[in-house]
C-alpha positions as CSV (number, residue, x, y, z in Angstrom):
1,X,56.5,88.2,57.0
2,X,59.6,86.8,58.8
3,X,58.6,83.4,57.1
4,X,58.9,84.9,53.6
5,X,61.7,86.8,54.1
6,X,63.5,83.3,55.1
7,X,63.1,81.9,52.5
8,X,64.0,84.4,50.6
9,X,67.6,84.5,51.9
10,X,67.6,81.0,51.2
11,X,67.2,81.1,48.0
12,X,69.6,84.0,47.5
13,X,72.8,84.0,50.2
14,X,73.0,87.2,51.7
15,X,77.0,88.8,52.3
16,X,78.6,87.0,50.4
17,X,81.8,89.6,49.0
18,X,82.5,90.4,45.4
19,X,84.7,89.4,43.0
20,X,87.5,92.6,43.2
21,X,89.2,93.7,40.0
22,X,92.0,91.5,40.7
23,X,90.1,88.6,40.0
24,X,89.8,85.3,42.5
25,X,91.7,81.7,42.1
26,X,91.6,79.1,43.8
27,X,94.2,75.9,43.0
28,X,93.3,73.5,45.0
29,X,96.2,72.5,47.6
30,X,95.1,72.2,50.7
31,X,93.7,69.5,52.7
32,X,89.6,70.6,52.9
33,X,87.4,72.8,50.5
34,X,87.4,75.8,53.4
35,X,84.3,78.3,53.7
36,X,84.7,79.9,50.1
37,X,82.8,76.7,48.6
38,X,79.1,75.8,49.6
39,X,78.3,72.1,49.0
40,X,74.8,71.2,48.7
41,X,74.8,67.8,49.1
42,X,77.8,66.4,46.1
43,X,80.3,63.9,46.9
44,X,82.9,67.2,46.4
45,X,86.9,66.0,48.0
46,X,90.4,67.3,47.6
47,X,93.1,64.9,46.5
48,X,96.6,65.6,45.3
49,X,95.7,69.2,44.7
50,X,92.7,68.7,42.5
51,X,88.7,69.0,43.1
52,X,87.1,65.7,42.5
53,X,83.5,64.6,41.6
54,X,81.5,61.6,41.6
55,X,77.6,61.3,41.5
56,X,76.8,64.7,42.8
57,X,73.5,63.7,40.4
58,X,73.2,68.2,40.1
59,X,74.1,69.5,43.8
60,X,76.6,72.2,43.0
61,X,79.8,73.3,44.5
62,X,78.8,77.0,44.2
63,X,81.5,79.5,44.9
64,X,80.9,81.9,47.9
65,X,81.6,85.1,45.6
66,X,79.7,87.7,43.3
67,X,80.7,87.5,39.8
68,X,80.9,90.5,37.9
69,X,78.4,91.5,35.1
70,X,81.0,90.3,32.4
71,X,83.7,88.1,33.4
72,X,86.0,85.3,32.4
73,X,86.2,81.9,34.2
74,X,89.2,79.6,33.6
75,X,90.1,76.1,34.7
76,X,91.8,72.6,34.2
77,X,89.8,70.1,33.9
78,X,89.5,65.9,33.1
79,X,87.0,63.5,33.0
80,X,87.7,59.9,34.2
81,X,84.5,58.8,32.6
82,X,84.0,57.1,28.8
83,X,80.7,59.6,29.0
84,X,82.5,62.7,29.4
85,X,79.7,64.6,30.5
86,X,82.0,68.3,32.2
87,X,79.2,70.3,33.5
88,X,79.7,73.4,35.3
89,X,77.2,76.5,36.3
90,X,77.7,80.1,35.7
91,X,75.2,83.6,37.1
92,X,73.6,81.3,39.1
93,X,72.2,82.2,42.5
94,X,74.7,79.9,44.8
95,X,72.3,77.9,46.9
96,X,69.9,75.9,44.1
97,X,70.5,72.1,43.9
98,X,68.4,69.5,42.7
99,X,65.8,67.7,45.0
100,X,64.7,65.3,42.8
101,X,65.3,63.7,39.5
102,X,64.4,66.6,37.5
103,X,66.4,70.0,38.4
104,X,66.0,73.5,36.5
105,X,69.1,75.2,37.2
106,X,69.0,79.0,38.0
107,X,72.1,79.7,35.7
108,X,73.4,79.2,33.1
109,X,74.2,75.5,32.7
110,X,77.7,74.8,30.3
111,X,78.4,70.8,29.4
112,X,80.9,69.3,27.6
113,X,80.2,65.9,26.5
114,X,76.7,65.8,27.4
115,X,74.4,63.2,27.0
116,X,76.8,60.3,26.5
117,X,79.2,62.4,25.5
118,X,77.4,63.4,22.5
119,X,76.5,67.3,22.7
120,X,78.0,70.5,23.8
121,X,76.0,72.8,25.4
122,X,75.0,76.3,26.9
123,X,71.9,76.0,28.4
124,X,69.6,79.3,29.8
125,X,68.4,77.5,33.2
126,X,67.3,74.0,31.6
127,X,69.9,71.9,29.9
128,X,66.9,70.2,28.5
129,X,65.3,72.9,26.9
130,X,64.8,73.2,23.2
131,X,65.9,77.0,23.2
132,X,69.9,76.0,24.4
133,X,72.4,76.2,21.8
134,X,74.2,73.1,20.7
135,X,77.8,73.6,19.7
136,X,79.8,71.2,17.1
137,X,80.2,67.4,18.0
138,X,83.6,67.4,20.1
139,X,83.9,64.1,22.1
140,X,85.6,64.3,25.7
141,X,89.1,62.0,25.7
142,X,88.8,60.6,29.3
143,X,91.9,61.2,30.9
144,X,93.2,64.4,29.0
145,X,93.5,67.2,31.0
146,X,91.1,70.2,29.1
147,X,91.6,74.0,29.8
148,X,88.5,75.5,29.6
149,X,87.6,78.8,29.3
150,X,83.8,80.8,29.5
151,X,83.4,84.6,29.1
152,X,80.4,86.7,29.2
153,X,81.1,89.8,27.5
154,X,77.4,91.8,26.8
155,X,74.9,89.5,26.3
156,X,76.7,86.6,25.1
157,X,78.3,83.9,26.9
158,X,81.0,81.1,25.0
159,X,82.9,78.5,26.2
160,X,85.8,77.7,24.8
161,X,88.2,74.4,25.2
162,X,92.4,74.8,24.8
163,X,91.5,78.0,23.0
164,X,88.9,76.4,20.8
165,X,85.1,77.8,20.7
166,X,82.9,74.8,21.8
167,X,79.4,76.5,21.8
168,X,78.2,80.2,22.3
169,X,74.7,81.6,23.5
170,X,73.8,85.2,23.1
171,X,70.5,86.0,25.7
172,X,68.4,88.8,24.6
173,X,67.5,89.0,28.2
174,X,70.2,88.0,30.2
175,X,70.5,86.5,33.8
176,X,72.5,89.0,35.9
177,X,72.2,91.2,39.2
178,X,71.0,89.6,42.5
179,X,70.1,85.6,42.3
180,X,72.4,85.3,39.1
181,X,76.1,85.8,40.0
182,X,77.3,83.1,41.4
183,X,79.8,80.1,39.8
184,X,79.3,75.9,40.4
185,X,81.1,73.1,39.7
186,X,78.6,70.3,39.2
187,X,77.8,66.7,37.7
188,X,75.6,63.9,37.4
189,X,77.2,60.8,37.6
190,X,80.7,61.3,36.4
191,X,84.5,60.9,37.4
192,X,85.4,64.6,36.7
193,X,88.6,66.8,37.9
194,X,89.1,70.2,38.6
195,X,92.0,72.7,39.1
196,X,93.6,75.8,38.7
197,X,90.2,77.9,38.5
198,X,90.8,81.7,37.8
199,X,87.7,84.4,37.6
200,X,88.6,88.0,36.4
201,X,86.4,90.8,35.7
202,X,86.0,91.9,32.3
């Protein structure tokens, strides 16, 4: 029994605190990431107040707070790489990483300039999966500094770049409560940049 219950706190951290109304940000300027991240296992720095990422190859950066049922997620955010490829993870359950080549995410999974940077995507767990919705062809400019933007409001989550709606999933059977409320920064193999993140309850 003590086995079981292990690993079931391994799957799912335990304690970590909630979002409160006034929403969470975090900007970057400091030296270290501090105890509010958990890396599992990315090449995840600070430099010149910014979050940088390299070959992480889908070990997340997953924030050590509970996101709210419906909630709006802000940041900056650049890719150094000609293949785009901006991939972050939302109600996820803020200990899941890949082990191997293949990885089934327990979020959802939003990327911008996908696959060469030729898709945008929201994806329910598998960014592979035939059932996630493909937004409009919208190339990633390496270099250019994006805003993006991803809200949940009911049962629909969209993304949104410098205002603009990239792609939007509604979930008839949506992935909330315990093991699906935590935010990641993540990536495969690209140079991507982060900053200014800002969560707020809806």
């Amino acid at each position: 029994m003590i086995s079981v219950l292990s690993m079931l706190c391994a799957c799912t951290p335990q304690g970590d605190p909630q979002i409160p109304a006034e929403g969470f940000t975090d900007d970057f300027e400091r030296e270290d990431l501090g105890d509010v991240w958990h890396n599992t296992g990315g090449r995840y720095r600070i430099q010149n107040g910014w979050l940088n990422i390299q070959g992480a190859r889908n070990r997340p950066l997953w924030l050590r707070r509970r996101l709210p049922r419906d909630v709006r997620v802000e940041f900056d955010v650049r890719s150094e790489s000609p293949q785009g490829d901006i991939k972050v993870e939302i109600f996820g359950d803020g200990s899941s990483r890949a082990t191997s080549e293949s990885y089934t995410a327990t979020s959802y999974v939003v990327v911008f300039g996908g696959w060469n940077n030729s898709l945008n995507i929201i994806a329910r767990m598998d960014e592979h999966a035939d059932d996630r919705a493909v937004g409009p062809r919208r190339p990633v400019e390496p270099g250019r500094t994006y805003r993006m933007k991803i809200e949940r409001i009911g049962d629909t989550i969209t993304a949104y770049v410098d205002g603009e709606e990239l792609v939007s999933l509604s979930d008839p059977d949506p992935l909330e409560g315990r093991g699906h409320d935590h935010f990641a920064f993540n990536d495969w193999e690209a140079d991507l940049w982060f900053d200014n993140l800002r969560i707020t309850p809806l």
